[in-house]
C-alpha positions, 0 to 999 in steps of 0.5 A: 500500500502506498500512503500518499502525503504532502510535507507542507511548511514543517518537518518535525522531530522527535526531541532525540533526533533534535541536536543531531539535525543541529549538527548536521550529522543527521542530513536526512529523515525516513518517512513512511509512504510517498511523501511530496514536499510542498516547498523546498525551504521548511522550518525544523520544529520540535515539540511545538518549536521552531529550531532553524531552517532546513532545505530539502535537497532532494526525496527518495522512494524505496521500500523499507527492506531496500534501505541500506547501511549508507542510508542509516548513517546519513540518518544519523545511525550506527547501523541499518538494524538500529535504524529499522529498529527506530522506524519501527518503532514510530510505526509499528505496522512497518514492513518490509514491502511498505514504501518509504521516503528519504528526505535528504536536507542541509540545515541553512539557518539555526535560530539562537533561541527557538521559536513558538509555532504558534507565534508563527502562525497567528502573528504576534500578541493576536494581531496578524501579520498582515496587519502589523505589515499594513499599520507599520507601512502607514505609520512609516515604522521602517528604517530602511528600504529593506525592511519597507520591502518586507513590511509591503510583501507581508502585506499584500501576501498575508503571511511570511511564507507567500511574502519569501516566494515575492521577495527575490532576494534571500531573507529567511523566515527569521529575519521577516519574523524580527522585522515583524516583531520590531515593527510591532514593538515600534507600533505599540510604544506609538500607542496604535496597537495595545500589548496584551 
């Protein structure tokens, strides 16, 4: 049976697999059936926090009793026996005819202090992106043209995913969330925004 997924803006971890992802010795994850990656740039979240940045490189399909030695050691395994056992020990129907998928990724940003996922997905202190973005372009909040950039993205998008596809150049999702942030800080010592 092929179970059909598609890997949109996270790629969560279990805490134990958590630092070697940090340290890049661990360069992919097994996930079970086919699973498609929306985007190649997704967020590394661990129990509800959000640690960096990773880029999918590439996905492999296989089926698990084609895994190989190579296989467990860029998954950060000493062995393909400890890593099956791992894998079956997440899913515990796993066999070997079951496909699965290898997704290979590169750490490309690593936040000094995580993030909350919900801070990310409702905006910040219960006031949308979009409308922080918009407040702060009408109050003129911004100190450079970069950061006017981000602020217009932010609010024509909607959110900070849509606005990295506008946006040409490299921001990471990081550096769109401090902007953010700044400008709401900057919009309630104006007094044009309440801080709960």
């Amino acid at each position: 049976m092929r179970k059909r997924r598609e890997l949109r803006k996270y790629l969560s971890f279990k805490r134990d697999y958590l630092n070697s992802v940090l340290s890049g010795r661990k360069r992919t994850t097994i996930r079970l059936g086919i699973v498609t990656p929306r985007t190649p740039r997704v967020y590394l979240e661990c129990n509800g926090k959000i640690y960096g940045e990773l880029y999918i490189e590439s996905t492999e399909y296989v089926k698990f009793s084609e895994l190989t030695e190579k296989d467990a050691v860029r998954d950060g395994f000493n062995s393909l026996e400890e890593l099956k056992d791992a894998l079956k020990n997440i899913y515990t129907n796993l066999s070997g005819g079951d496909w699965v998928t290898i997704i290979h990724f590169r750490l490309i940003e690593k936040y000094i202090e995580p993030i909350a996922k919900k801070e990310l997905e409702k905006g910040i202190n219960g006031v949308s992106f979009a409308e922080v973005a918009r407040l702060g372009l009408a109050y003129s909040t911004y100190s450079s043209s970069k950061e006017r950039r981000v602020l217009a993205a932010i609010a024509y998008t909607g959110d900070i995913d849509s606005a990295l596809e506008k946006l040409c150049e490299d921001f990471s999702h990081r550096q769109i969330f401090g902007i953010l942030k700044k400008t709401f800080r900057k919009l309630v010592k104006m007094g044009v925004i309440k801080s709960s």
